[in-house]
C-alpha positions in Angstrom: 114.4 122.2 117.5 114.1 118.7 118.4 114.6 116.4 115.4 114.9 112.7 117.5 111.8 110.3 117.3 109.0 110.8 119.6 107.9 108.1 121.7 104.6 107.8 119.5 106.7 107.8 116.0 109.2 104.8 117.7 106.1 102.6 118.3 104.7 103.2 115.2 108.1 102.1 113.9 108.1 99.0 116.4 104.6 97.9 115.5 104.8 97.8 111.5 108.3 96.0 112.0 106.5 93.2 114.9 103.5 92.9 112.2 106.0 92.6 109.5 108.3 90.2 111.1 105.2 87.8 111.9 103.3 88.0 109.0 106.3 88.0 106.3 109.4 86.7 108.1 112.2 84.7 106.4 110.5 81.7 106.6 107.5 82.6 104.2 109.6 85.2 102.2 111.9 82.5 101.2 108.6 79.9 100.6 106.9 83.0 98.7 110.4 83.2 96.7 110.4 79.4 95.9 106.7 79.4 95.2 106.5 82.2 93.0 103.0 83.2 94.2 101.5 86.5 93.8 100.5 89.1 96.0 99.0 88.0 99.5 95.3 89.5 99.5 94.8 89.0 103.1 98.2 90.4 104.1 97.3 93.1 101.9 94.0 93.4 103.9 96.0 93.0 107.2 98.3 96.1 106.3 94.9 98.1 105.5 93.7 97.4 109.2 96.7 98.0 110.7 96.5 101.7 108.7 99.3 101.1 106.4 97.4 102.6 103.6 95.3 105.1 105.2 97.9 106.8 107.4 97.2 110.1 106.2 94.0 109.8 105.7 92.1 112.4 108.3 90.5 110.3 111.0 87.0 111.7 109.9 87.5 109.4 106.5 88.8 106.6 108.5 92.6 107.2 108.0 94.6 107.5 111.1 95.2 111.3 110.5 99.1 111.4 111.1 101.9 112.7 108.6 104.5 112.3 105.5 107.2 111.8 108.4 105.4 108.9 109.8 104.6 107.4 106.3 108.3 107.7 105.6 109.0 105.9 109.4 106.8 102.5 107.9 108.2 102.2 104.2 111.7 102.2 106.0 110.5 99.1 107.6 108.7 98.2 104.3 111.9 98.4 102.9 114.1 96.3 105.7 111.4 93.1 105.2 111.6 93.0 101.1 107.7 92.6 101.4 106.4 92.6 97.3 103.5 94.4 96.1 102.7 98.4 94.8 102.4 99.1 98.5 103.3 103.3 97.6 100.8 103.5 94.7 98.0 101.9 96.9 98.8 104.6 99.6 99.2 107.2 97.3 96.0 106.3 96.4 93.9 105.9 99.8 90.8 108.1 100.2 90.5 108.4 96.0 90.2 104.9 95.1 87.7 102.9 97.2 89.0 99.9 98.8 92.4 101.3 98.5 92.8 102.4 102.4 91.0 99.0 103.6 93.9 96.7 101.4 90.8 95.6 99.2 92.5 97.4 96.1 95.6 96.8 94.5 97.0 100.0 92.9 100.1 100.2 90.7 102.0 102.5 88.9 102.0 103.3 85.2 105.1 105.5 84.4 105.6 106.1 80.8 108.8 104.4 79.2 108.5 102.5 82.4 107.0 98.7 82.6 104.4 98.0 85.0 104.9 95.9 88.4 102.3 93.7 89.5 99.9 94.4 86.6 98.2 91.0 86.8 97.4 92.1 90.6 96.2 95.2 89.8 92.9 96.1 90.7 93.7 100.1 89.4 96.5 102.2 88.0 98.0 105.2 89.3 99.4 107.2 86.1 102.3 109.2 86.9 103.4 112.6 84.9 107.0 114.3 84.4 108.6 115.4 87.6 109.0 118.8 85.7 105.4 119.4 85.4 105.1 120.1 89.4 102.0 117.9 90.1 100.7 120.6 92.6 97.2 120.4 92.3 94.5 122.0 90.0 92.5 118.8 89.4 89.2 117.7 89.8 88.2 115.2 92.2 88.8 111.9 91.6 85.5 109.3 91.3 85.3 106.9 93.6 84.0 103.8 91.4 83.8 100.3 92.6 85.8 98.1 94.3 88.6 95.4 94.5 86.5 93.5 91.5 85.1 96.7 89.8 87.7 99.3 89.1 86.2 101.5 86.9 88.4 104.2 87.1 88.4 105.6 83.2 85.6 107.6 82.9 87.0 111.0 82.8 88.9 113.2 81.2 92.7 113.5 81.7 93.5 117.0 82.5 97.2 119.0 81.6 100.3 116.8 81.9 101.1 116.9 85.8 99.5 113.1 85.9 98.5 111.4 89.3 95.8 109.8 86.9 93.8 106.4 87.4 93.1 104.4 84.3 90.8 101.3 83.9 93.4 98.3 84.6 91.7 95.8 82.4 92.1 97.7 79.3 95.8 98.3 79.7 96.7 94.7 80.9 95.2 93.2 77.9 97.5 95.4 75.7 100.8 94.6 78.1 103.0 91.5 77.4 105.3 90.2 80.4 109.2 90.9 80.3 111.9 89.1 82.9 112.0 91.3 85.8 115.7 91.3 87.4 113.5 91.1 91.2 112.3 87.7 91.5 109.6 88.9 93.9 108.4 91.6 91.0 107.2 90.8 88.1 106.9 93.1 85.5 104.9 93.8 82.0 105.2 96.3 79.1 102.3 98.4 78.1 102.3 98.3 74.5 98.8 99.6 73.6 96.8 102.7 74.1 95.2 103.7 77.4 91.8 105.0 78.2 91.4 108.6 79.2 92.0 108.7 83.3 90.3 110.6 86.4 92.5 113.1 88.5 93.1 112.8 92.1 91.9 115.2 94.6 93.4 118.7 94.3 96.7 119.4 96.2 98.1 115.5 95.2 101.6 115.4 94.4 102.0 111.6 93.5 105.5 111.2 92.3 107.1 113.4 94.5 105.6 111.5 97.8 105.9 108.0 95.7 109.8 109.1 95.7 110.3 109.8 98.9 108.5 107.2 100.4 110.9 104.9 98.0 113.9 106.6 98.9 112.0 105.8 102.6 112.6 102.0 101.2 115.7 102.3 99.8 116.8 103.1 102.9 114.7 100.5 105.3 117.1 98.2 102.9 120.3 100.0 103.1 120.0 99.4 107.3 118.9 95.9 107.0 122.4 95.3 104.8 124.4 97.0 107.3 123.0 94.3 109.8 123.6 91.5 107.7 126.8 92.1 107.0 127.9 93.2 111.0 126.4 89.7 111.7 128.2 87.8 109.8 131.6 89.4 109.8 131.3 89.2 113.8 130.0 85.3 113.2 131.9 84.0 110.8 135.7 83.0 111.3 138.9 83.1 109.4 142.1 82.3 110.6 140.9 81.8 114.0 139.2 85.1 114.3 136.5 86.6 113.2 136.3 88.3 110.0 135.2 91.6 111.4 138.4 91.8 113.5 140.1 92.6 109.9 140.5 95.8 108.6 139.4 95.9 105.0 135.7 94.5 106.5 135.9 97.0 109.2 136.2 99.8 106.7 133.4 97.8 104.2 130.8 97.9 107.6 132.1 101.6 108.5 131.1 102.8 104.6 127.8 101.0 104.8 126.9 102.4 108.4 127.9 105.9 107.1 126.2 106.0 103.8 122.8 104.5 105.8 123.2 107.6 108.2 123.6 110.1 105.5 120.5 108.9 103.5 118.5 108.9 106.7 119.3 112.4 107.4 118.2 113.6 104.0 115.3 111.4 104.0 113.8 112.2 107.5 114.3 116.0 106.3 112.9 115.6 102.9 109.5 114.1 105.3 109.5 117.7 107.1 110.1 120.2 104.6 108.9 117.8 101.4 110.9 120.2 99.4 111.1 118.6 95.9 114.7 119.7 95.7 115.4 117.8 99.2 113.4 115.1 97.9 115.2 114.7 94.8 118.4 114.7 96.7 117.2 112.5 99.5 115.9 109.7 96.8 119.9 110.2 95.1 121.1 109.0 98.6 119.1 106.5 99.1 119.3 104.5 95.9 123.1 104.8 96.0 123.2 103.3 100.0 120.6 100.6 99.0 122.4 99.5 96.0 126.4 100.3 97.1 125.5 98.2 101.0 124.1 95.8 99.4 127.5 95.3 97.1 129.4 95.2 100.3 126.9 93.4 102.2 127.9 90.9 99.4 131.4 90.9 99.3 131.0 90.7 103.8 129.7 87.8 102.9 132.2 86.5 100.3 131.5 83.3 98.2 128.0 82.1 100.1 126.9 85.7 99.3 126.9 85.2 95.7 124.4 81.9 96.4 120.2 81.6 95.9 120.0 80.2 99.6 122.0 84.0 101.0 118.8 86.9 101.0 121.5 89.6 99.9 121.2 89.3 96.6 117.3 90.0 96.8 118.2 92.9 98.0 120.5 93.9 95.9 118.3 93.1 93.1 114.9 95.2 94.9 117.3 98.3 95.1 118.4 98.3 91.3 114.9 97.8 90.3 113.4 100.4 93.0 116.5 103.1 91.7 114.7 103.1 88.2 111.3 103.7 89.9 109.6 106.7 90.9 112.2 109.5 90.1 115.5 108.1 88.6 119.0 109.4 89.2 118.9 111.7 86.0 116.1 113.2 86.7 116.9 114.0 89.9 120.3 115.4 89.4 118.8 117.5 86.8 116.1 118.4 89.3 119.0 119.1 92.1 121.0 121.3 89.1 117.9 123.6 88.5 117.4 124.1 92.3 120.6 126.0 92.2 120.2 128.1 89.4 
């Protein structure tokens, strides 16, 4: 079997990373970081036509009809750019929440014991249930009500505990307050009230297991884009009249970051084949400890100016702590990986 790219799946990859690179390069990341603005509707809108959203949507509905592989091939890229936004939940939610697939609706998450990114953005919430409850799908079909302004999503009734729910967002944000999020570029809020009963998506929707993957998909998108920084600058910067990658100890730092980005691309890429939940589990393990552990040594590659506002690793240092927490945390899926082999 032939496991490499095909030529289609490498211009995918090309084309989100050339639309990404023009529309939310370092230029207007850092302006966006300095700014503090929200999320960019037109970008959003731009992603939506270029079939970020509804990838794997059938063509028949508008979608673009391809795969979980080829969603997991654009979040890595997702994940190199540190573009903000719930861009999972509002594919997750494509095809079940109108606007959604265009970019005219904002969808996040609502995880419980979890706080809520980009709330004041949100046009709609996707309400996630316990990994343990399977979230294979004997649900009713999900409403589609109104658009980016009218999200009225909380007309029916909540059905068993497996989740994938939408709730009216207006409801829950007035009952959230704001906490400090550690990611500058996500801000975050605390659902403290009560929520209205919530529609199911379509039958067959596994929410948190793709939302996992396609973060571990991220995760690793970030992991790479470490491993560059740091090569670059240990092959440009000089100590001692040479180069600091001709030493050792940062050849064995950019060796550890190259391996542990390979290792999590393996397991991700098969977790997109087989979309095992075990394999996913272990994949999103992988991923979170090559996104957060690179971007340590990305940091210490860089040495003092790495510790500084004006150097980008610490955003992404920051983006993989936060996106570890999020979707399926380590805990949960060691405990998931433990049960697999019993």
């Amino acid at each position: 079997m032939d496991f490499q790219l095909s030529d289609d799946q490498r211009a995918l990859k090309a084309g989100i990373r050339e639309l990404l690179a023009g529309r939310f390069g370092r230029d207007r990341m850092r302006a966006d970081l300095d700014g503090g603005t929200g999320i960019d509707r037109a970008l959003w809108r731009e992603l939506g036509e270029a079939g970020l959203f509804a990838l794997r949507l059938p063509e028949a509905r508008g979608g673009v009809g391809l795969g979980l592989p080829e969603s997991v091939l654009l979040f890595e890229e997702v994940g190199r750019s540190l573009l903000p936004g719930p861009l999972i939940a509002t594919h997750l939610a494509a095809g079940a929440v109108k606007g959604a697939a265009e970019g005219r609706a904002v969808i996040a998450v609502l995880d419980a014991g979890q706080p809520v990114a980009h709330l004041g953005d949100a046009d709609g919430l996707l309400v996630l249930g316990p990994w343990d409850a399977g979230e294979v799908g004997d649900a009713g079909n999900a409403r589609e009500s109104g658009d980016a302004g009218d999200t009225g999503f909380g007309a029916g009734e909540g059905r068993g505990p497996a989740g994938g729910m939408l709730r009216d967002v207006v409801r829950i944000r007035e009952a959230a307050e704001p906490v400090r999020s550690l990611d500058p570029f996500t801000p975050l809020w605390r659902v403290t009230g009560p929520a209205r009963p919530a529609e199911r998506l379509p039958d067959g929707a596994r929410p948190r297991e793709e939302g996992a993957l396609l973060a571990a998909a991220e995760q690793l998108g970030s992991a790479a884009r470490t491993t560059e920084m740091a090569v670059q600058h240990a092959g440009a910067r000089e100590q001692f009249g040479s180069p600091i990658g001709s030493f050792q100890a940062v050849k064995h730092l950019c060796a550890g970051m190259l391996v542990r980005t390979e290792l999590a691309r393996s397991a991700v890429y098969a977790a997109a084949v087989t979309a095992d939940r075990a394999e996913i589990a272990g994949a999103k393990l992988l991923a979170d400890d090559a996104a957060v552990r690179n971007a340590r040594d990305c940091l210490q590659v860089h040495g003092g100016m790495g510790f500084t506002w004006e150097a980008d690793v610490h955003l992404h240092l920051k983006r993989a702590w936060l996106r570890s927490g999020q979707w399926l945390a380590a805990a949960t899926a060691e405990e998931a990986l433990a049960a697999d082999l019993c």
